[in-house]
C-alpha positions in Angstrom: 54.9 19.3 -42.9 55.6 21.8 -39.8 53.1 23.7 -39.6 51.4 21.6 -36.7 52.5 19.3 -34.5 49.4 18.0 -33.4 46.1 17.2 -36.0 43.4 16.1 -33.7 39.9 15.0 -35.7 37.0 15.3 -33.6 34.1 13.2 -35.3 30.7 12.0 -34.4 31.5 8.8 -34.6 33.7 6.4 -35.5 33.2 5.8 -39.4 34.4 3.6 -41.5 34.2 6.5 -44.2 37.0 8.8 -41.8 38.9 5.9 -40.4 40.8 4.7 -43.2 41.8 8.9 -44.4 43.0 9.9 -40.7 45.1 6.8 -40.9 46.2 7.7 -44.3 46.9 12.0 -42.9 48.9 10.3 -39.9 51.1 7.9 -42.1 51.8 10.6 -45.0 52.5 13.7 -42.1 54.7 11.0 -40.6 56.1 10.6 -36.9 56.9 14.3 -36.6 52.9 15.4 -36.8 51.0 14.0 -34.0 47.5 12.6 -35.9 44.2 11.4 -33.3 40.7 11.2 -33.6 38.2 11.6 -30.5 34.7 10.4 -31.1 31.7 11.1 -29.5 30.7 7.7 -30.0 31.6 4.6 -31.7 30.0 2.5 -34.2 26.1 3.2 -33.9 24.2 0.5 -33.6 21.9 2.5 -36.7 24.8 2.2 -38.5 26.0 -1.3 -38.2 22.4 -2.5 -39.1 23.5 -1.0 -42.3 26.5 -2.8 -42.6 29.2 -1.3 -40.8 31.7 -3.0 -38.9 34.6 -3.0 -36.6 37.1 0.2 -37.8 39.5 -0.3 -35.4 41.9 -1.7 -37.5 41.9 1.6 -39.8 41.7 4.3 -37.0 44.9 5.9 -35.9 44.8 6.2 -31.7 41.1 7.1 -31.1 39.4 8.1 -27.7 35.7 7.8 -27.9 32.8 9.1 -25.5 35.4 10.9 -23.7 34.4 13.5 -20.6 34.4 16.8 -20.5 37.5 17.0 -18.3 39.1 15.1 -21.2 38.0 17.5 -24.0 39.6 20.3 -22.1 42.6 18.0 -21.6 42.9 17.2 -25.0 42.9 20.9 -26.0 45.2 22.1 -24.0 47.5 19.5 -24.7 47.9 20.9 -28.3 48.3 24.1 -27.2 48.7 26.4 -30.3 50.4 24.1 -32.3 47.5 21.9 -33.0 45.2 21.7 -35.6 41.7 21.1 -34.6 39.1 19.5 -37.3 35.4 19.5 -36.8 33.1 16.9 -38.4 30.2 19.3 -38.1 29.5 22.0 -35.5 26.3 21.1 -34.5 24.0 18.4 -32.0 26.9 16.1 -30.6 28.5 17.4 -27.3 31.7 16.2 -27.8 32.0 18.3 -31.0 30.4 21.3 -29.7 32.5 21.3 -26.3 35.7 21.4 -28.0 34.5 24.1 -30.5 33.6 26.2 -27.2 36.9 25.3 -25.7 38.9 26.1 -28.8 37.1 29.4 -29.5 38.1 30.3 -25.6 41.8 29.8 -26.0 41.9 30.8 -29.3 43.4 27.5 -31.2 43.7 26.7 -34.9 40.7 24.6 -36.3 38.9 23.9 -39.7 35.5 22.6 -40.6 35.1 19.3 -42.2 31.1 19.0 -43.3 28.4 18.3 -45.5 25.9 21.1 -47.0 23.0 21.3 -44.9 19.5 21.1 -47.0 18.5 24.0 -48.2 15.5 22.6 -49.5 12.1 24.4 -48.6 11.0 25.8 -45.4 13.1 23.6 -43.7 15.7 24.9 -45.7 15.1 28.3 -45.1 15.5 28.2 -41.4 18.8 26.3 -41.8 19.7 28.6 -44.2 19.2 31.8 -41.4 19.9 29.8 -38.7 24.0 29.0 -40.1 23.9 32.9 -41.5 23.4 34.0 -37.6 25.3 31.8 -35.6 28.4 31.6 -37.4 29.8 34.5 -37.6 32.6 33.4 -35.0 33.5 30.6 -37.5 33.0 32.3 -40.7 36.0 34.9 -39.2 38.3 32.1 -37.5 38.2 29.3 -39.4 41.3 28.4 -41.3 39.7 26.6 -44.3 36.5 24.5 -44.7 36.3 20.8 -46.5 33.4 21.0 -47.5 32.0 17.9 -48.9 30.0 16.9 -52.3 28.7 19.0 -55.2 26.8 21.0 -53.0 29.0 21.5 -50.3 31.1 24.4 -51.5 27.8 26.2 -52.8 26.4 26.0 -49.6 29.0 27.6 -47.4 30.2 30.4 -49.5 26.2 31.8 -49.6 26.1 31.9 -45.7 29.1 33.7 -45.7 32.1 31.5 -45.6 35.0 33.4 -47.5 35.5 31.6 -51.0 39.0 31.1 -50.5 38.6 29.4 -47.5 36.6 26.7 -49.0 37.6 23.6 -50.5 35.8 21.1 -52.3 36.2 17.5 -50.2 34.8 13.7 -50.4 34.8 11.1 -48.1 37.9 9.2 -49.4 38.1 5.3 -48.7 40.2 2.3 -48.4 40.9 1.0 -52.0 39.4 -2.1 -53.2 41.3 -5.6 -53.4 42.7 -5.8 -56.4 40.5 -7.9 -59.2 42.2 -9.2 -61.9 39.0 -11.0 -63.2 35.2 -9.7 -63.4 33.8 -12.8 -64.6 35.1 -14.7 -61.4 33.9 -12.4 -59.0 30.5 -12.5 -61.1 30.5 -16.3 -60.6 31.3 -15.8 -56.5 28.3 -13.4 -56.8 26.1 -15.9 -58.4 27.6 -18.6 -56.0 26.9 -16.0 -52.9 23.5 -15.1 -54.1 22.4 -18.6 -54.8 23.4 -19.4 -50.9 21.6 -16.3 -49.1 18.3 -16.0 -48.6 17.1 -13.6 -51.1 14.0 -12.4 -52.3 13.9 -13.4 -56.4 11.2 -11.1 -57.4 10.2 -13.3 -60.6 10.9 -16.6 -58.6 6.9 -17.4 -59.2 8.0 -18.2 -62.9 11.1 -21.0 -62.8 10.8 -20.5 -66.7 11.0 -16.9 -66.8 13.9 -16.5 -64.6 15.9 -19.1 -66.4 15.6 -17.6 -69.5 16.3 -14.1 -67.9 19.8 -15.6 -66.6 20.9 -16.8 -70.6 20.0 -13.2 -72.0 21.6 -10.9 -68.9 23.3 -8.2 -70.9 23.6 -5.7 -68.5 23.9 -5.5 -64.5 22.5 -2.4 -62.6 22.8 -2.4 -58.6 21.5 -0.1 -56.1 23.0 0.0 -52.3 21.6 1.7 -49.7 18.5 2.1 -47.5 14.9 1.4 -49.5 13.2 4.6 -48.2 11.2 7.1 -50.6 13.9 9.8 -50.3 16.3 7.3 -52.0 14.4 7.3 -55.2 14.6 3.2 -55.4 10.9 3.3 -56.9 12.5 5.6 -60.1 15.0 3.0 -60.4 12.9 -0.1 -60.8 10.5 1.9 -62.9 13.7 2.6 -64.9 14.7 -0.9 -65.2 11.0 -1.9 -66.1 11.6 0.6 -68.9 14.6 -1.1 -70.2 12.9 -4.5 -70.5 14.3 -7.9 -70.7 18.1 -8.4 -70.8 18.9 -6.3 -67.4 19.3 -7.8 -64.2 18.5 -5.4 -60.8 20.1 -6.5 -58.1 19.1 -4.3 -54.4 21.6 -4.3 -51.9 20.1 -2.6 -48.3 16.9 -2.7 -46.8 14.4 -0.5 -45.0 10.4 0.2 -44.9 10.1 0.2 -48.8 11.1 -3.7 -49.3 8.1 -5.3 -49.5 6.5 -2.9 -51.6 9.6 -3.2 -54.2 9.5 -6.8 -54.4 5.6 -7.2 -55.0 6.1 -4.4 -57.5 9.3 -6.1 -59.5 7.1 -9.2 -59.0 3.8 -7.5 -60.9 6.1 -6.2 -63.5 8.2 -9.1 -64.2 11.4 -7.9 -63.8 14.4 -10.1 -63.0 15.5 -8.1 -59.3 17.7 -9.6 -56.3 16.8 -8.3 -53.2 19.7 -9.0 -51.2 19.3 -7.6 -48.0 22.3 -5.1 -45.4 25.5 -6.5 -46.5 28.8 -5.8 -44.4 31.0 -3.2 -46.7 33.0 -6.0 -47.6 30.8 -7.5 -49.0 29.1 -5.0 -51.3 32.7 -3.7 -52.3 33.8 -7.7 -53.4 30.3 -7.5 -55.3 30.9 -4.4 -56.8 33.1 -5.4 -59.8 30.3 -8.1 -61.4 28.1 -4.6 -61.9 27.7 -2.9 -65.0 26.4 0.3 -63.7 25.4 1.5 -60.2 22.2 3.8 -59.6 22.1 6.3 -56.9 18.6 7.8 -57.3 18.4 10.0 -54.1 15.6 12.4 -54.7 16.4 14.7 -51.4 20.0 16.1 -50.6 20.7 13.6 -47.6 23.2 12.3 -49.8 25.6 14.9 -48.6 28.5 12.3 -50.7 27.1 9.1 -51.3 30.7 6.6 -50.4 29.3 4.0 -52.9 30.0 5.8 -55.3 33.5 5.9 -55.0 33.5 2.2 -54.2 31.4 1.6 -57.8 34.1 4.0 -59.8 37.5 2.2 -57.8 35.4 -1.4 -58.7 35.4 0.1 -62.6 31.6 0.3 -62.7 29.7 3.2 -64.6 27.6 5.2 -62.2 24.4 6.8 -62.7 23.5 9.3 -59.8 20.6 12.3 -59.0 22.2 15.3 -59.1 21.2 15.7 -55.2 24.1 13.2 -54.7 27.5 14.6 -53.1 29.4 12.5 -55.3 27.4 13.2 -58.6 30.3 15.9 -59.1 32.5 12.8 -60.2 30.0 12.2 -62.9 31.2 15.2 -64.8 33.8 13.5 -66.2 31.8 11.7 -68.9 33.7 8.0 -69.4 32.4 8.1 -65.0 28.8 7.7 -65.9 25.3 10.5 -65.9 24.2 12.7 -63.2 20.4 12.2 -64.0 17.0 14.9 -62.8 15.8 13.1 -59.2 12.7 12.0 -59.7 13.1 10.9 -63.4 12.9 7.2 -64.1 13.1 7.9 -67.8 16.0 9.4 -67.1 17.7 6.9 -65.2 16.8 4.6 -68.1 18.1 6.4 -70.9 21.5 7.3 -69.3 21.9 3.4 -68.4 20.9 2.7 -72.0 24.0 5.3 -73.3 26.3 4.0 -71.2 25.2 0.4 -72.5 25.7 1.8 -76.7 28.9 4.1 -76.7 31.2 1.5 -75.0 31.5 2.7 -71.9 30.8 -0.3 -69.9 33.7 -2.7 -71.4 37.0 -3.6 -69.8 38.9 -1.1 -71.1 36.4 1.9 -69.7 36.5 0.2 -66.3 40.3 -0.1 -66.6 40.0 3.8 -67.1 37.5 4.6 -64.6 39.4 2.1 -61.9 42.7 4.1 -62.4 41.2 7.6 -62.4 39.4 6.5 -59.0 42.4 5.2 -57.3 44.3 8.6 -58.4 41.4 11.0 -57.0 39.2 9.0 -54.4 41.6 6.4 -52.2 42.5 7.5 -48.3 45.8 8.2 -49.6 45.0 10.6 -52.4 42.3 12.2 -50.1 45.4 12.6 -47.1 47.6 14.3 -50.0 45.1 16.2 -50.8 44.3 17.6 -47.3 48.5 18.3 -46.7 47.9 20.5 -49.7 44.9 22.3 -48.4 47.1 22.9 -44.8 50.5 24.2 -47.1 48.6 26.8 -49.1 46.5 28.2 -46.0 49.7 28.4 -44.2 50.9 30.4 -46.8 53.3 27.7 -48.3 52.2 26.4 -51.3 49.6 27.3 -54.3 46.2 26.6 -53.9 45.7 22.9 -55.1 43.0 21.9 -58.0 39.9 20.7 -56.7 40.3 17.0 -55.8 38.5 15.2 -58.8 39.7 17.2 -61.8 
């Protein structure tokens, strides 16, 4: 590709949900396309309470916290055959300086973002706010990723052009290869039995024993346990489905205690396994049956464990406020599911569980499909594409996950 010389990613921070697809844009576009990232900060220390780590290995060249001397630098160094992608356009400094400096000199750029919630008031004021203040981007931009189910919606009704706007994800590192489920359920078992773990039927030595001889059927949940997750739905849900289904809670936040007393009073058999690193969760992931993403708000703007679950094989049940809920329309994936509606949540875990859809073969299937649509590598093919046809040199591509 010759359209730019330079592809410079400006992100918030560095992320181990960017790292891994800039590296993958820089190794496809090859020597001849100069591919950076500047952050505005690195790791947050929010974020690696939440598990994430170190990206450095992942990251192509990255310059982080730089000055404002350097963000001018930076632009004029690419001059007008650079290629400059926002993560956002809003709050961060870093982000908004460049826009400012790009708009001034007139460079090429695109927007790479999530929807903002359009839910409610609050909603309503975003809604106005993006419909006044962007008219500079709407006109300039040369095509917007715009990420999850509701990403695409969102910027083509404040008046980004429809053509311009491309359906996107945030696309990861594929999983180590498994080769056997039933040994990396026995590390799990091994790993669980050795970290200090809340068993939320541990009261009851007898019960829990004869929980672990009937486990049919494995749900997980990863993430923060806040309300706007929806983790109550889900253990409601899995009290619903009765004995014969194992929860197991990856995460933590102000919810915990009140989860564990509550799968204690209802005698469910639930793990409460604390933040894992990514590494972790994604070496779990293949002992799961299904994975719940219950989000009842929009916050969600992808969900990246949901990828992980479909690359891992495992069936995924997600609120349709979850990005990554579009992935669900292909059936053999899993349900997109009302938020709010632990019924729900239980009767879509219960059809995946009857029609088959949780045996080897259909997380052979689902595996394979995520690898072709969801890896750092399809996502970087997928940008090329998206560069070719607004340069006027190649058809518009299909939308990433069909």
């Amino acid at each position: 590709m010759t359209t730019y010389a330079r592809i410079v990613f400006w992100e918030p921070c560095v992320s181990p949900h960017k790292s891994a697809f800039i590296r993958a844009v820089a190794d496809r576009l090859g020597p001849a396309v100069d591919v950076r990232c500047v952050a505005h900060e690195g790791v947050p220390e929010a974020r690696q309470a939440l598990g994430w780590g170190d990206e450095s290995g992942r990251a192509p060249p990255t310059e982080v916290a730089p000055s404002h001397e350097r963000i001018a630098a930076i632009v004029d160094e690419g001059g007008t055959q650079c290629l400059h992608v926002f993560s956002g356009i809003r709050w961060f400094s870093t982000i908004t300086t460049a826009l400012d400096l790009v708009r001034a000199q007139g460079r090429a750029f695109a927007i790479m973002s999530e929807p903002r919630d359009d839910a409610g008031l609050r909603g309503a004021v975003r809604y106005l706010q993006s419909w006044l203040t962007e008219s500079w981007l709407r006109r300039r931009v040369a095509f917007v990723l715009a990420i999850g189910r509701h990403g695409p919606p969102w910027f083509q009704s404040v008046g980004y052009r429809r053509e311009r706007v491309f359906p996107f994800a945030y696309f990861l590192p594929p999983p180590a290869p498994q080769t056997d489920r039933r040994a990396w359920a026995g590390a799990q078992a091994r790993a669980d039995g050795a970290a200090n773990v809340d068993r939320a039927n541990r009261a009851d030595p007898q019960t829990a024993a004869r929980a672990d001889a009937n486990v049919a059927l494995h749900v997980a949940y990863v993430g923060r346990l806040t309300e706007t997750k929806g983790v109550r739905h889900l253990v409601a849900a899995i009290r619903s489905l009765g004995p014969g289904t194992r929860l197991t809670i990856i995460g933590d936040g102000e919810l915990r205690e009140a989860l564990v007393a509550e799968a204690a009073r209802t005698g469910i058999d639930a793990t409460f396994c604390g933040v894992l690193p990514i590494e972790d969760v994604q070496r779990r992931m293949p002992a799961f049956d299904v994975l719940v993403l219950p989000s009842t708000t929009k916050d969600d703007g992808w969900g990246a464990v949901v990828s992980e679950a479909l690359m891992a094989g495992t069936a995924v049940v997600a609120s349709r406020h979850a990005g990554a809920s579009i992935l669900l329309d292909h059936p053999r994936n899993g349900r997109v599911v009302p938020p709010g509606d632990s019924e729900a949540i239980a009767h879509a875990i219960r059809t995946l569980a009857r029609s088959g859809e949780l045996g080897t073969p259909a997380r052979h299937e689902r595996a394979t499909w995520a690898h072709d649509r969801l890896t750092a590598r399809a996502g970087a093919a997928y940008f090329e594409q998206i560069v070719l046809h607004r340069s006027g040199r190649a058809a518009r591509p299909k939308e990433f996950y069909l």
